[in-house]
N, C-alpha and C positions, 0 to 999 in steps of 0.2 A: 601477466602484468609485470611491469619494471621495476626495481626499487624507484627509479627516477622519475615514475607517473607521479605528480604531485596528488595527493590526499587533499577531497572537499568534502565541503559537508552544503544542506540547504539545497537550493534549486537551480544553481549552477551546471557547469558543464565538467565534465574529469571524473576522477578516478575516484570508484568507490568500493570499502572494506569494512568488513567484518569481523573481531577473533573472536571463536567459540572454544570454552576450555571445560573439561568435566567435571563436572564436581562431586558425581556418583554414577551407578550406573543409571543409563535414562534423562540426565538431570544435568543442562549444563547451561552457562553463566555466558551469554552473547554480550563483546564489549565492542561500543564502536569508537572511530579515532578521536572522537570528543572525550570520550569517556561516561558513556554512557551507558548502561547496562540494564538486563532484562534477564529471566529464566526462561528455556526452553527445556519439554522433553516432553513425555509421554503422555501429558494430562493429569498424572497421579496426584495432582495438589494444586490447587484452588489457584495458584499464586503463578503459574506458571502458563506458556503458551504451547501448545502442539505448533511443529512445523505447519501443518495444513491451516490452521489458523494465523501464523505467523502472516503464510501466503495471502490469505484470504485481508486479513488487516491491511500490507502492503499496498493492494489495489486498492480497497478502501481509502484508505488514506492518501494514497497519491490523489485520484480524484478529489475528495474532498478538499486537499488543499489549493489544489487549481479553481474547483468550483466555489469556495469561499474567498478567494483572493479576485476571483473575478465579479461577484455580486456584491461584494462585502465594502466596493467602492461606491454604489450605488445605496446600500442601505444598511444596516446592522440588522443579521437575523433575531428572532426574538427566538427562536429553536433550527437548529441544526442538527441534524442524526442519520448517519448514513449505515446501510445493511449491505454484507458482504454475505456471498452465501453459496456455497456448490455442493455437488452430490458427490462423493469419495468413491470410483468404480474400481474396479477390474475388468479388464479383457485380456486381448490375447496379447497384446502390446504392453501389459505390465498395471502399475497403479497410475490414476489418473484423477485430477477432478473434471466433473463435465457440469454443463446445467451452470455455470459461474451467472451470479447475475449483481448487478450493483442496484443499490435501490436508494433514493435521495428522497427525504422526509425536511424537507427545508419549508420554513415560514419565516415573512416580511411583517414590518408593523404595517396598519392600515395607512394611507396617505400617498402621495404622485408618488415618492421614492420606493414606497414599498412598491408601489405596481410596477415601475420601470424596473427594480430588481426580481419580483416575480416572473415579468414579461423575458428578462434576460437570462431564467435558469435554466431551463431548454436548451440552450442555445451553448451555455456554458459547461452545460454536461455533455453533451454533443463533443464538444473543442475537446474535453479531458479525453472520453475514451476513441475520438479521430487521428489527436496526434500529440495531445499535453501528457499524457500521465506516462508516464516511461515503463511502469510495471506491468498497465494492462497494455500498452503499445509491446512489449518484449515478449509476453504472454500471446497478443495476437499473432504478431510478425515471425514468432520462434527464433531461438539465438542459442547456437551453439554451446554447450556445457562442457569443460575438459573437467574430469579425475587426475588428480597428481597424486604423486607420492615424495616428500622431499626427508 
């Protein structure tokens, strides 16, 4: 990437960034160009995310927020809770997760809009993981990874 790729944030289209800085070993402090920040490492504390959970949220939540921007015109959920979830392998190709699966736990109130937005969440899960969610679409499609060293 350029310095001259403009930085977005949101559901837009462009250029997006990360900084990860240490703060022990295991243990480091993810800021993004808002300024927002999270801990990643190893699991050792309660307060923090494993990369593979990182990943697994990621999909989650991209979906989810396609699939709640799209129902969400239709009706206000009275529960929303989406499950993200894979198996951690090894083979002969290195570490992997397999078995990924997304699970949507969504309820409407009773009434016409509830049903129209029930009747629409199929449909809208569908759209996320066919061509809306950018995480599990880059994870289906596969997309090149470079290592640098600067």
């Amino acid at each position: 990437m350029t310095d001259e790729t403009p930085a977005t944030g949101g559901t837009g289209l462009g250029h997006r960034s990360v900084t990860m800085t240490r703060l022990e070993k295991g243990l480091y402090e993810v800021t993004n160009v808002r300024g927002g920040t999270m801990l990643v490492g190893g699991g050792g504390d309660s307060a923090e995310f494993t990369p593979v959970e990182l990943f697994l949220t990621a999909m989650a939540a991209c979906s989810a927020t396609d699939v709640d921007f799209i129902t969400s015109r239709i009706a206000e959920p009275t529960s929303f809770e989406v499950g993200s979830e894979g198996v951690k392998s090894r083979d002969e190709g290195g570490n992997h997760l397999a078995d990924i699966e997304i699970t949507f736990r969504v309820r409407f109130p009773e009434g016409e809009d509830g049903d129209r937005a029930r009747e629409r969440l199929p449909r809208a899960i569908a759209q996320s993981g066919d061509r809306l969610c950018t995480v599990s679409r880059t994870v289906q499609r596969g997309a090149p990874v470079t290592y640098r060293e600067e």
